[in-house]
C-alpha positions in Angstrom: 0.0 0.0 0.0 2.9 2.1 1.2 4.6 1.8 -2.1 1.0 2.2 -4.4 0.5 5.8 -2.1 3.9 7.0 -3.0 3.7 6.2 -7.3 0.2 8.0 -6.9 1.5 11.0 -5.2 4.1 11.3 -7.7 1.7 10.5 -10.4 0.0 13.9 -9.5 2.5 15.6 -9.3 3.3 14.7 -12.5 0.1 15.9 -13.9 -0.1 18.8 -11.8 3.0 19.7 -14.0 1.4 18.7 -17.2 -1.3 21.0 -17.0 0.6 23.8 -16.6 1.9 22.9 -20.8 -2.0 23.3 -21.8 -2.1 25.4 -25.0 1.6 24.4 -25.7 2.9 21.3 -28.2 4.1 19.9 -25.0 0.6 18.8 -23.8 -0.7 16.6 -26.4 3.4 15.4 -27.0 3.2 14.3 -23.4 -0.1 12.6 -23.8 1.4 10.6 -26.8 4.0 8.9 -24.7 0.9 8.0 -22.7 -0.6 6.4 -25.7 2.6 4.6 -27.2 3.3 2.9 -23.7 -0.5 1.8 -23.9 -0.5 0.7 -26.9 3.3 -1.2 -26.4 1.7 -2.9 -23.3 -1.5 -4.4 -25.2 0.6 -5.7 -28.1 2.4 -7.4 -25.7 -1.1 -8.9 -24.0 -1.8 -9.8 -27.3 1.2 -11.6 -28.0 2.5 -9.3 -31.0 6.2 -10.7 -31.8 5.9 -9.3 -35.3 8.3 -6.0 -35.0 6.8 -4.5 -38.5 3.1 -4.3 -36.8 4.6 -3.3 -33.6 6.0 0.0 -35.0 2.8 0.2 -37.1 0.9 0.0 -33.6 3.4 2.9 -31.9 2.9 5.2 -35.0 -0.8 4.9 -35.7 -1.4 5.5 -31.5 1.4 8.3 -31.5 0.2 9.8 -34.2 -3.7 9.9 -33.3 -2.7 11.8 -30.2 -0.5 14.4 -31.7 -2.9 15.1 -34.6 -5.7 15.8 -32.5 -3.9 18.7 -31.5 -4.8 19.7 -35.2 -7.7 18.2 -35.8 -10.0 21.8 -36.2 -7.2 22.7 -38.8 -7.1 19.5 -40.8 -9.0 18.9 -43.9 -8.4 15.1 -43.7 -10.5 13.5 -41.0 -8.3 11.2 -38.2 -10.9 8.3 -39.5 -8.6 8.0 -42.8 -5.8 7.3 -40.2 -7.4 4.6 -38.5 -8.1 2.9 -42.0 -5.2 3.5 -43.4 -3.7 1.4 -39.7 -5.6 -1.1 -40.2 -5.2 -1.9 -44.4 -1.4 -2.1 -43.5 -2.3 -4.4 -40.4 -4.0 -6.6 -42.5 -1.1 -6.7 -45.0 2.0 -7.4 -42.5 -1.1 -10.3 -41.2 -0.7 -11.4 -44.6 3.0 -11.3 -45.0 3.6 -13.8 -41.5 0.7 -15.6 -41.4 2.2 -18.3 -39.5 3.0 -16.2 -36.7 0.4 -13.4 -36.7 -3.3 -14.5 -36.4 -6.0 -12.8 -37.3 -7.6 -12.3 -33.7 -4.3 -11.3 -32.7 -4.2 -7.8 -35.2 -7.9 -7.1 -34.8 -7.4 -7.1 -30.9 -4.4 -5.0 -31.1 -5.7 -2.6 -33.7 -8.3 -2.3 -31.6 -6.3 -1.4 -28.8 -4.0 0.8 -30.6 -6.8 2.7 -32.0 -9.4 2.7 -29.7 -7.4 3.6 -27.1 -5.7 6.3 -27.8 -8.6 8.1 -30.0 -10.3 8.0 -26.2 -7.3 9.4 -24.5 -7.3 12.6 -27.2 -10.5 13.6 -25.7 -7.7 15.9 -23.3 -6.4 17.4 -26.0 -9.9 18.0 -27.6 -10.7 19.5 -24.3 -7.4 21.4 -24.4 -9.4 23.3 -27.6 -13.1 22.8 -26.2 -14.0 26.8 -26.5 -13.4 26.8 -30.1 -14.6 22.9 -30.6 -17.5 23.2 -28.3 -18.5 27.1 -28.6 -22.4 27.2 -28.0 -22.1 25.1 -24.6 -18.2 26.6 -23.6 -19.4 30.0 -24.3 -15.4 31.1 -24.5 -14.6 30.9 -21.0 -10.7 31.4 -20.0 -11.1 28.0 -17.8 -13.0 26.0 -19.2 -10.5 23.4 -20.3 -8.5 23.0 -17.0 -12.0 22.2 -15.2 -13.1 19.7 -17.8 -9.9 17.6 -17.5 -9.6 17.6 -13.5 -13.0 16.5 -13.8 -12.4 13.7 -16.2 -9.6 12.9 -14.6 -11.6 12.9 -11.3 -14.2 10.8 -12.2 -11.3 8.3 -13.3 -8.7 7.8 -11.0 -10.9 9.6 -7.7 -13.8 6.8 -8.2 -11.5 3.9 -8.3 -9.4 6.0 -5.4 -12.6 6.1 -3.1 -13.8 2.5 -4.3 -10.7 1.0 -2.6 -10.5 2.9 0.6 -14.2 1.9 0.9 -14.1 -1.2 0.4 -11.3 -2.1 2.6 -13.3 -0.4 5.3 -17.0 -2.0 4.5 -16.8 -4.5 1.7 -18.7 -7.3 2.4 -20.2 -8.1 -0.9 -18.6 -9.0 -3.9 -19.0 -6.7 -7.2 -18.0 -9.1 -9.6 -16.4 -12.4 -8.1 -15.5 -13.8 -10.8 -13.5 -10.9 -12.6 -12.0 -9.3 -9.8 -12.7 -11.0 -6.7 -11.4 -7.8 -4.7 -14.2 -4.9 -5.6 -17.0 -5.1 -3.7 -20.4 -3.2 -3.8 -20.1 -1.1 -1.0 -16.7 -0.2 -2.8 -18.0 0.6 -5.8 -21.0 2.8 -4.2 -18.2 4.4 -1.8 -16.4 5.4 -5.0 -19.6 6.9 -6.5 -20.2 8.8 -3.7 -17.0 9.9 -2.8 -16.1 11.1 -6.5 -19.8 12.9 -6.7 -18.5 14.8 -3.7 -14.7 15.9 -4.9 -16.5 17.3 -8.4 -18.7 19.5 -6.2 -15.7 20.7 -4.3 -14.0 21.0 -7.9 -17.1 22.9 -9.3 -17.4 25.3 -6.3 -13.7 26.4 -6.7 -13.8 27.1 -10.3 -17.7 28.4 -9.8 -16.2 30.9 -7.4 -13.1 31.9 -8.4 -12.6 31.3 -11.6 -14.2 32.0 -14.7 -16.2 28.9 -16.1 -19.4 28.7 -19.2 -22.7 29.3 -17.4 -23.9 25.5 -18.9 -21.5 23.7 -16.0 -24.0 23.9 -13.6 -23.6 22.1 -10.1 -26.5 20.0 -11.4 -24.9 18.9 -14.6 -21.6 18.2 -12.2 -23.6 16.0 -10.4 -25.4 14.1 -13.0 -22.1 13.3 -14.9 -20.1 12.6 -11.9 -22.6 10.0 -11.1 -22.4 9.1 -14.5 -19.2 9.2 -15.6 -18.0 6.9 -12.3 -20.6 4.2 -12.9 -18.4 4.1 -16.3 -15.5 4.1 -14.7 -16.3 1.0 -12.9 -17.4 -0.8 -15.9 -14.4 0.4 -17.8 -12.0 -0.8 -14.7 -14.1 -4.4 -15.0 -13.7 -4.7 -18.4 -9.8 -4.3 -18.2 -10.0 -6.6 -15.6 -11.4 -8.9 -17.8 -8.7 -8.8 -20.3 -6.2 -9.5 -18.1 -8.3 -12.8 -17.0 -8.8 -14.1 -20.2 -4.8 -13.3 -20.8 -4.0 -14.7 -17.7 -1.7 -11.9 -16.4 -2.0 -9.7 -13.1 -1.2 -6.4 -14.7 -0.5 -4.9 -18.5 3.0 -3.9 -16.8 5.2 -3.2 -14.4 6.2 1.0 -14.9 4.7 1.8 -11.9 5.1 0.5 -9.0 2.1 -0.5 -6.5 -0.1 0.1 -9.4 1.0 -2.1 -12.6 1.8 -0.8 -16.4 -0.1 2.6 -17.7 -3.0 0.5 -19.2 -3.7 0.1 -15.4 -4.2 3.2 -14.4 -5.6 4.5 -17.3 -7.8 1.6 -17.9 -11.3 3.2 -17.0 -9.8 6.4 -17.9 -10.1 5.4 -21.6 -14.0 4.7 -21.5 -14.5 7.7 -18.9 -12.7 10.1 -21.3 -14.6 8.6 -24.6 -17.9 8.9 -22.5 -17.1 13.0 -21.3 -16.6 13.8 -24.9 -19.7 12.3 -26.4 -21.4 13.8 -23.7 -20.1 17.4 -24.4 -20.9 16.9 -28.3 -24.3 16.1 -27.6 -24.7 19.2 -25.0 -23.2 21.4 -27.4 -25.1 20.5 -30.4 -28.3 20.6 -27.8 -27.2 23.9 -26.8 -26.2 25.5 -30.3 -29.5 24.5 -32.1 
């Protein structure tokens, strides 16, 4: 525990400092390293040996991250990316089929797509008053709030969940896929999240200058939301790693396993924030 407490505090810290790069290359840069070590640990799940598709894999999630950053300035959608990933997949499938299976490359295109096309939704955020300008109504801090509370409804739900369910779990979530999470975890981490986003949303309501649609209501309902998701997405992860018969994705930090671990329900928290603000805005906008 002692050693899982210290890589978290350091892990903030860490982003502390990467927020402080928002509006800069460095931001969605930082976030691609995010994405390549993702992407690098579910090849390996996957049992990927082939060292052409591996670099194909770091590229194609590398590269989704990084155009993102651009992606109100391109005329060539990121979707012609992700096809063009996957037509070369297919080919380097074709080129060692002895070694490289089919459900090997759709999982890890899957991965190396999927995954980091969720974690852009920071760097879409990074840009959300000129992506999202009928909801965002060009407020100065917009962006920081929206990715503490992605971020918050991530990693502070899972947080919560565990101290909760150390202190009241007596039943079981999900046996079966991860014998450890219990209900009155899961409900602790729901509740305890809930509350940090209305702390979160009274400092920025206060003091800083945030759109008039992020209303303490709307905090609510997505935090409530967005952690029920989080639970799933930590579940589904878990499940992976069953079926693949491994503990964790890695070992780069300590107390807590690779970055696919910690960023597990971050993935389908993030995907889940955006789609929520694109509906919102288009609601909003007419």
């Amino acid at each position: 525990m002692k050693k899982r407490l210290l890589t978290a505090v350091v892990g903030v810290s860490i982003a502390v400092g990467w927020l402080f790069t928002i509006g800069t290359p460095a931001f969605a840069i930082i976030m691609s390293v995010v994405a390549g070590i993702a992407a690098f640990e579910m090849m390996k799940v996957f049992g990927i040996k082939n060292k052409l598709f591996f670099a194909l894999g770091e590229i194609t999630a590398v590269a989704i991250v990084i155009l993102a950053d651009y992606q109100q300035y391109l005329k060539l959608p990121v979707y012609a990316l992700w096809a063009v990933a996957v037509l070369l997949g297919l080919i380097i499938m074709v080129t060692d089929y002895k070694d490289l299976k089919f459900e090997q490359v759709a999982c890890s295109l899957m991965s190396v797509i999927l995954i980091p096309a969720a974690l852009s939704v920071v760097v879409y955020i990074q840009n959300v008053n000129d992506l999202l300008p009928a909801m965002m109504e060009g407020k100065a801090n917009n962006a920081v709030f929206l990715i503490l509370f992605t971020f918050f409804c991530a990693w502070l739900t899972d947080g919560f969940a565990l101290f909760a369910g150390m202190a009241l779990g007596k039943h079981k979530l999900a046996p079966v896929i991860s014998p450890k999470k219990t209900i009155e975890g899961a409900i602790g981490g729901v509740l305890g999240n809930i509350l940090s986003c209305v702390v979160l949303w009274v400092i920025f309501h206060t003091y800083f200058s945030i759109s008039s649609h992020i209303t303490l209501v709307w905090v609510i309902c997505s935090a409530l939301g967005l952690s029920v998701v989080s639970i799933f997405g930590d579940l589904a992860a878990s499940t992976i790693k069953r079926h693949a018969g491994i503990k964790d994705f890695g070992n780069l930090l300590p107390g807590h396993g690779g970055i696919m671990d910690r960023f597990d329900s971050s993935v389908f928290v993030f995907a889940a924030c955006w789609a929520e603000l694109l509906i919102m805005n288009r609601v909003i906008g007419g």
